[in-house]
C-alpha positions in Angstrom: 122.3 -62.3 4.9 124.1 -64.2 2.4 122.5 -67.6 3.3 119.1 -65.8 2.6 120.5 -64.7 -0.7 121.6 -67.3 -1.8 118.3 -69.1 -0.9 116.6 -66.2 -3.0 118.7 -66.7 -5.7 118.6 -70.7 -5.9 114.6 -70.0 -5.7 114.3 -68.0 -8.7 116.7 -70.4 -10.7 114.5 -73.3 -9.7 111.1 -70.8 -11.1 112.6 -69.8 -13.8 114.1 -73.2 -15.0 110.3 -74.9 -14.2 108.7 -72.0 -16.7 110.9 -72.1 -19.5 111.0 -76.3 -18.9 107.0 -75.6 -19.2 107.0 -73.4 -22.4 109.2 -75.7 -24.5 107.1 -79.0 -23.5 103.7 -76.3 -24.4 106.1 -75.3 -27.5 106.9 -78.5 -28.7 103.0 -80.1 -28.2 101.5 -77.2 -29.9 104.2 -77.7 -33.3 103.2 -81.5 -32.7 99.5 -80.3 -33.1 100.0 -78.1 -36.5 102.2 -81.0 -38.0 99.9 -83.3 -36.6 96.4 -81.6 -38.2 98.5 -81.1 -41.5 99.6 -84.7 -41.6 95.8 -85.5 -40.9 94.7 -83.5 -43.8 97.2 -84.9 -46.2 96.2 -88.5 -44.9 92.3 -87.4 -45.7 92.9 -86.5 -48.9 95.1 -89.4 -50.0 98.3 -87.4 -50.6 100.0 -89.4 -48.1 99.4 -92.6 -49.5 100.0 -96.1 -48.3 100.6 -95.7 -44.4 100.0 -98.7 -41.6 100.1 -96.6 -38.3 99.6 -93.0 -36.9 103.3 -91.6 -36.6 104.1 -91.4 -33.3 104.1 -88.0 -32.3 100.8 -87.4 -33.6 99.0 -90.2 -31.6 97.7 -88.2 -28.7 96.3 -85.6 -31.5 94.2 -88.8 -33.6 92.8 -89.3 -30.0 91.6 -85.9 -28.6 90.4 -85.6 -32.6 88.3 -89.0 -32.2 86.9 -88.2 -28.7 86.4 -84.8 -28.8 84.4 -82.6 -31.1 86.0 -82.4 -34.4 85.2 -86.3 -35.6 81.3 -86.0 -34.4 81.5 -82.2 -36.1 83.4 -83.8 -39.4 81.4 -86.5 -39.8 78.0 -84.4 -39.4 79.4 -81.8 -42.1 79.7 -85.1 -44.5 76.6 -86.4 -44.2 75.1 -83.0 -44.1 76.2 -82.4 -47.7 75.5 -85.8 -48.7 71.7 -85.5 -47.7 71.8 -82.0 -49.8 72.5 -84.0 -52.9 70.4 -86.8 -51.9 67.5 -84.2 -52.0 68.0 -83.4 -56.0 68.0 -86.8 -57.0 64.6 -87.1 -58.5 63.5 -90.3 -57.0 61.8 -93.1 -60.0 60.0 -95.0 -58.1 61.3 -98.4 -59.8 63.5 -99.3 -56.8 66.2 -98.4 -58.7 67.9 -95.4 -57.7 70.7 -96.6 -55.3 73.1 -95.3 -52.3 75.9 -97.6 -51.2 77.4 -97.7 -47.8 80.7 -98.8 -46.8 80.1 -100.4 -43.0 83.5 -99.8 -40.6 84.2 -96.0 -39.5 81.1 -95.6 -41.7 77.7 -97.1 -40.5 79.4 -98.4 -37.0 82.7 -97.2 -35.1 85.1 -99.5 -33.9 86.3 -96.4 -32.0 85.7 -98.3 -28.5 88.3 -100.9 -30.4 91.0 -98.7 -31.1 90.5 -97.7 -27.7 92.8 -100.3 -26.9 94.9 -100.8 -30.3 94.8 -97.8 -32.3 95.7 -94.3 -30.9 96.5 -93.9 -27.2 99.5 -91.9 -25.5 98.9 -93.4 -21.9 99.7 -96.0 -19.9 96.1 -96.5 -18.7 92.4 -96.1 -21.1 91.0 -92.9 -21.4 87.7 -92.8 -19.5 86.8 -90.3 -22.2 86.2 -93.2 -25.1 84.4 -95.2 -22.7 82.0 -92.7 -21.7 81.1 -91.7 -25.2 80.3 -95.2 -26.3 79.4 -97.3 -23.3 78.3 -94.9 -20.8 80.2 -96.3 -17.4 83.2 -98.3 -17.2 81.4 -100.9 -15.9 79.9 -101.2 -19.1 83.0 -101.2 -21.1 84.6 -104.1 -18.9 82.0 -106.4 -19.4 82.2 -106.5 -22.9 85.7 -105.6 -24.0 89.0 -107.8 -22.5 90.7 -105.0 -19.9 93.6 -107.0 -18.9 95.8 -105.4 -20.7 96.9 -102.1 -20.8 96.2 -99.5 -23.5 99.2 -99.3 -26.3 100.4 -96.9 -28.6 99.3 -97.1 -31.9 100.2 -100.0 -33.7 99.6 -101.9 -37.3 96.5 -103.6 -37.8 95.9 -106.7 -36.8 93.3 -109.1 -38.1 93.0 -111.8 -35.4 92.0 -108.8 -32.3 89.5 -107.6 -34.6 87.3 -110.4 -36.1 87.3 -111.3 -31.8 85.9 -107.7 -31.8 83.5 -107.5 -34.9 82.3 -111.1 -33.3 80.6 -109.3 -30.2 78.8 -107.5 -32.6 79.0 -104.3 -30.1 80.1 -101.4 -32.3 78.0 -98.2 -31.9 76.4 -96.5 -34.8 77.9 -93.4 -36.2 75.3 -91.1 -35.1 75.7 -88.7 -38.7 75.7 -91.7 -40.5 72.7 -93.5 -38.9 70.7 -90.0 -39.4 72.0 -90.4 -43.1 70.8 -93.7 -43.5 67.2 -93.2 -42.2 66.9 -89.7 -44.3 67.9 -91.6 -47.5 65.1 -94.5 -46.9 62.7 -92.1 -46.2 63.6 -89.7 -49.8 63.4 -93.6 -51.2 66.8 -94.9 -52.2 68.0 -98.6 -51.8 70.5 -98.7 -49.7 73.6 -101.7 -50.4 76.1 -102.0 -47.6 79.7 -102.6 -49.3 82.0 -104.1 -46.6 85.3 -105.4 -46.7 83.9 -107.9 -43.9 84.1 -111.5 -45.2 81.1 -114.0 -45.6 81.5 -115.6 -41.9 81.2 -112.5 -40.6 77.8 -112.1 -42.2 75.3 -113.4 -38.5 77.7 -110.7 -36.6 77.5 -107.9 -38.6 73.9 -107.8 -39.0 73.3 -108.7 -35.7 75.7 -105.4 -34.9 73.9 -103.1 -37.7 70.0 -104.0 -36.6 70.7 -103.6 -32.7 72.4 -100.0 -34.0 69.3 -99.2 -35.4 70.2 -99.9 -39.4 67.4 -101.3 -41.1 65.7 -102.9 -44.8 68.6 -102.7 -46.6 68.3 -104.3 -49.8 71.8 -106.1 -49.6 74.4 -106.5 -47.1 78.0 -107.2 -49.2 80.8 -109.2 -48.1 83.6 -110.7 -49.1 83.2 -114.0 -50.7 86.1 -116.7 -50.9 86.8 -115.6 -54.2 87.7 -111.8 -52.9 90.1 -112.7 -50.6 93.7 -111.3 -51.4 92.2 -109.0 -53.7 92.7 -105.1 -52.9 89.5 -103.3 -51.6 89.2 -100.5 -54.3 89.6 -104.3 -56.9 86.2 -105.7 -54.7 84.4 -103.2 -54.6 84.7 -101.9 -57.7 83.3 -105.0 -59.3 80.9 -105.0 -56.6 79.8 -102.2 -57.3 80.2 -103.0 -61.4 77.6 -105.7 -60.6 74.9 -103.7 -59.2 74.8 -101.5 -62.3 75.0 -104.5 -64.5 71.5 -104.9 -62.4 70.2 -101.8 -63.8 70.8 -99.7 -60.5 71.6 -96.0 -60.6 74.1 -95.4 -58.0 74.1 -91.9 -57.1 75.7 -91.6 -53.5 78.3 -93.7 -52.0 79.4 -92.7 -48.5 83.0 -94.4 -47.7 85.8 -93.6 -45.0 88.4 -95.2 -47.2 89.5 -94.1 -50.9 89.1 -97.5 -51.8 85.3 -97.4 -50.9 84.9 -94.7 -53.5 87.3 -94.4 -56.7 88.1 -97.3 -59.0 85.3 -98.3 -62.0 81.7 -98.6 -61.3 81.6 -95.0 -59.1 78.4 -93.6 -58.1 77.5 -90.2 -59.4 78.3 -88.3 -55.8 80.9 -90.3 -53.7 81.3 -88.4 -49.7 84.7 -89.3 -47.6 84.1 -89.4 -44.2 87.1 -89.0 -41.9 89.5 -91.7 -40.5 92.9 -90.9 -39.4 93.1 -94.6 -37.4 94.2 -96.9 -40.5 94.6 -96.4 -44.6 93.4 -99.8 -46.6 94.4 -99.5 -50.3 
């Protein structure tokens, strides 16, 4: 009788112990997940400031946020608003009357990139990312290097992705590719701004026209004489020169601050989201 009591007894501590172990992990993710969306917010609207990786405990939220519904939902509400001011531009006719694109986290994702380098809390990929963008993993391994394992997020580093803009594989942001096509069709001339540099050019196009981007009237980059120079710096004077042509600039849609503020701004400027890397 007392063996089976004590049995009883040890079986209940065991329960119990596994429950409450269960509720503080649940507890501690779910605080993770406020902080985590209030950190995002903060990041989004440039109060955090300079920042070169997702903090730690927040890197399995960046990734359910990126594959799951809120980016595609985010980025649609964007470029939903954006088309809505597009609509009461009264259009001249002259060729004129401009909208400027940024290209990375804007016209194409490198999502299927930081796959690898950016955000994940595993060991192993998440099939997840692979589906959305390539369809099958077979897919995905034949044109992305899986020999190594996934990594926590991590600075960025320059060398990994020029080998990645170089396949010229980054899907379209579906919101922003609607975008694009509405804005031709109302009549704007559309400029792609990227931070990209000049040998970069064949790739990038290649990447934008097999996305489904088209007649642009200029594609950007950075010339020799850009490099070292901050990206709000570039593209402000980018953007200075255009205007200088006579163009109106009326919409400029931008995942980074430094697509949009500086001089030479466009009358209606439209963040899209990006908690995956800050460039000043």
């Amino acid at each position: 009788m007392a063996r089976s009591q004590l049995l009883l007894s040890l079986f209940l501590f065991i329960s119990i112990s596994e429950t409450i172990s269960q509720s503080i992990i649940q507890l501690s993710r779910d605080h993770d997940d406020v902080y985590c969306s209030s950190w995002r917010f903060s990041e989004e609207t440039n109060d955090v400031g300079y920042w070169d990786h997702v903090p730690s405990r927040c890197v399995s939220y960046v990734q359910d946020y990126m594959t799951g519904d809120g980016y595609r939902s985010d980025s649609e509400v964007v470029a939903s608003y954006a088309l809505g001011f597009a609509k009461t531009v009264e259009i001249a006719g002259d060729g004129k009357d401009a909208w400027v694109f940024d290209v990375d986290e804007t016209l194409l994702s490198n999502l299927p990139y930081y796959a690898l380098h950016g955000f994940g809390a595993n060991s192993t990929r998440e099939e997840v990312v692979i589906t959305i963008f390539f369809g099958t993993i077979a897919e995905f391994t034949d044109r992305i290097d899986c020999s190594s394992p996934l990594k926590l997020s991590e600075p960025f580093d320059d060398l990994s992705f020029d080998e990645w803009v170089d396949l010229a594989e980054a899907p379209a942001l579906q919101a922003s590719l609607n975008l694009y096509k509405e804005l031709k069709q109302l009549g704007f001339t559309v400029f792609m701004l990227t931070g990209r540099s000049e040998y970069q050019r064949n790739a990038t196009v290649k990447n934008l026209q097999l996305e489904g981007y088209s007649d642009w009237e200029r594609l950007i980059l950075r010339e020799s004489s850009d490099q070292g120079k901050p990206a709000t710096l570039y593209k402000s004077q980018r953007r200075l020169e255009l205007i200088n042509e006579g163009y109106r600039i009326h919409g400029n849609s931008g995942d980074q601050w430094s697509d949009l503020s500086g001089f030479g701004v466009s009358e209606r400027s439209f963040k899209l989201p990006n908690p995956l890397y800050y460039i000043p």
